[in-house]
N, C-alpha and C positions, 0 to 999 in steps of 0.2 A: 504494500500500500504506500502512496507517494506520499510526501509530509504536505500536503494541502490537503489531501483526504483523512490525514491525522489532523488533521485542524478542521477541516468539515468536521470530523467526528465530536472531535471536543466542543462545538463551537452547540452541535443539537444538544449534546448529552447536557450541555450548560444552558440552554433555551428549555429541556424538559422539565429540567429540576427545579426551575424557575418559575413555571409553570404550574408543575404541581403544589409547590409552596404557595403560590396565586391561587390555587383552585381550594387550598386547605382554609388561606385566611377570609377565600369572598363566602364559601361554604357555610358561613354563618359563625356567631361567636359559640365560643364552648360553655356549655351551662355554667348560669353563676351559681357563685355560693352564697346559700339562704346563712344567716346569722340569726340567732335565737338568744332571748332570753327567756328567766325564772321572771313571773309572775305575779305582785302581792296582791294580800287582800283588798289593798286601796282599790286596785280596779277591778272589784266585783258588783257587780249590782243587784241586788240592793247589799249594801257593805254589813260585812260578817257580822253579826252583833258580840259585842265584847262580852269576855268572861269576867271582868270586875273591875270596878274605877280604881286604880291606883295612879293617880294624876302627879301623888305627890311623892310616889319612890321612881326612883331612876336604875335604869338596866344597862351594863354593857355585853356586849356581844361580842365571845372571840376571847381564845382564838379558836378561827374555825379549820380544822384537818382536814386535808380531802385525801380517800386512800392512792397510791401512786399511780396507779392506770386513769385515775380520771383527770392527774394533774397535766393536761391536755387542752389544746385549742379543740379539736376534733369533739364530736359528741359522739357518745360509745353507746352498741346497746347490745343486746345481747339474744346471740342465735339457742344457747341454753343455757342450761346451770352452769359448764364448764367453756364455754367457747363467748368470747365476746369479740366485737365487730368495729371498724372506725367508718361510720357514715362518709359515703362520699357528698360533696359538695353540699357539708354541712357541716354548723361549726358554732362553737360559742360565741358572743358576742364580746369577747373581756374575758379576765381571767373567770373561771366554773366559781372558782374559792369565793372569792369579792362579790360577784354574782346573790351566789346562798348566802351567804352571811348582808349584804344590805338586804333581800329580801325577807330572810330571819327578823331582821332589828324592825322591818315597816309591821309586819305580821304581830309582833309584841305590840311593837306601839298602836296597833288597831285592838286587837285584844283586852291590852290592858287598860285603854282607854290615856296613857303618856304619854308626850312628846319627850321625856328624859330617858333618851335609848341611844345612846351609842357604840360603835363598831371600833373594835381593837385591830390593829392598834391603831393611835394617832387622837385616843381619847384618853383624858386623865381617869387612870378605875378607881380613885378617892372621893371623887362628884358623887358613886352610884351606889344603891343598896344591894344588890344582886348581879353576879357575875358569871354570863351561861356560856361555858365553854362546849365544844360539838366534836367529835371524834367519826367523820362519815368516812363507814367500810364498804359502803354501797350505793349506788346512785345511777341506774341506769334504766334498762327497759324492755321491752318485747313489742315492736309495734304491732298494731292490730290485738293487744292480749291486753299487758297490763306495763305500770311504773313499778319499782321497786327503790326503796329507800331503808336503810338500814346506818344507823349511827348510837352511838354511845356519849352521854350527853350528862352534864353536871353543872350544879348552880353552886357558888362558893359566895363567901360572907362578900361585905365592902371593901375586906384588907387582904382577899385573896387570898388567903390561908386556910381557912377552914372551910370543909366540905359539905353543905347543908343535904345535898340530896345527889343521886346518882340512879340512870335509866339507861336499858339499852332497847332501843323503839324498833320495830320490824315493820314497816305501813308498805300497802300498797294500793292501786288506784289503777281502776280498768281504763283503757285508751277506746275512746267514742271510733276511731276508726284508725286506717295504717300508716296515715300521715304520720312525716315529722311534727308537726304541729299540734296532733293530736296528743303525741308522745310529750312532748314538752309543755303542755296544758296537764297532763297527769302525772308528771315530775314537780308539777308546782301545786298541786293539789295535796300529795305525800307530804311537802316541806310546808302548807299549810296545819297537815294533821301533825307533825311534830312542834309545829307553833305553839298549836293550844296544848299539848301535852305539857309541855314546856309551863306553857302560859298558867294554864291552872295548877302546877307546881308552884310557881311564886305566888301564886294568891294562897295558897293556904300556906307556904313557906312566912308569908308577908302577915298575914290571921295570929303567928305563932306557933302553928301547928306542924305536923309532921306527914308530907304527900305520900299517899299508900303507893306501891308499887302493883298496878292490874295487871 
């Protein structure tokens, strides 16, 4: 072959490939990715009615644990007991941790009827009378089934020393259909039902009293 038909050659084979990268990018864009958050009570309608006015104790929140597979942008969920999955072209909106935990603090502060609820850290815990630290070993899903939420969960004095009470919560919550959406609508339903668990531990913690473990 003469070297102008080595250069014809070169000259298509660089025209196709030109080409087909042309025909890849007019093809259309490649699906985006949905971004999700958790959910609080504020926006439910009609809004959750609280489990007791404590207007005048203050809560902080945190720190909150998330177990290592979920400390991820990616949102996981799960093919069974033993096998879990990373969604494609879906994804948390913000770190998952930050997420739970403001959504945690809004859900108290709906419940308990207080706006003195802050999130650890970057709040002083001397302001507050209750301190709910969160230990999440679980937090994923089954679409089209159900959410699953599992955490180990404890309220400590003002001075963070002493331990008033200790839970380990297993909640779960059917998904309306096999959307992401759906799933992430009953991921926020779970962390609503570990709320009020929560929640009506400091009200009888706040009473004097001692919260039974059901």
């Amino acid at each position: 072959m003469s070297i102008n038909r080595f250069r014809l050659a070169g000259v298509i084979l660089l025209a196709f490939s030109v080409f087909m990268a042309g025909c890849t990018f007019i093809g259309g864009p490649q699906q985006p990715t949905k971004n999700y958050v958790l959910n609080s009570l504020y926006s439910e309608e009609p809004q959750a009615p609280a489990v007791a006015d404590l207007h005048n104790i203050g809560i902080l929140v945190g720190p909150i644990r998330m177990a290592l597979y979920l400390d991820r942008s990616d949102i996981v969920i799960r093919d069974s007991q033993n096998q879990i999955r990373l969604v494609e072209f879906s994804q948390w909106a913000g770190p998952l941790q930050e997420n739970f935990s403001r959504v945690l603090a809004e859900n108290l502060s709906v419940l308990l009827s207080t706006d003195s609820v802050g999130i650890f850290p970057g709040t002083r815990a001397m302001l507050f009378d209750f301190n709910v630290t969160v230990n999440v070993t679980r937090f994923d899903g089954m679409p089209g089934k159900r959410a699953d939420l599992r955490a180990r969960w404890g309220i400590l004095d003002k001075n963070r020393k002493t331990m008033l009470f200790e839970k380990h919560s297993i909640l779960s919550q059917p998904t309306k259909d096999e959307s992401m959406e759906a799933l992430i609508a009953a991921e926020s339903r779970t962390l609503a039902d570990l709320s009020r668990e929560i929640a009506e531990a400091i009200k009888t913690l706040a009473e004097g009293k001692t919260p039974a473990k059901k």
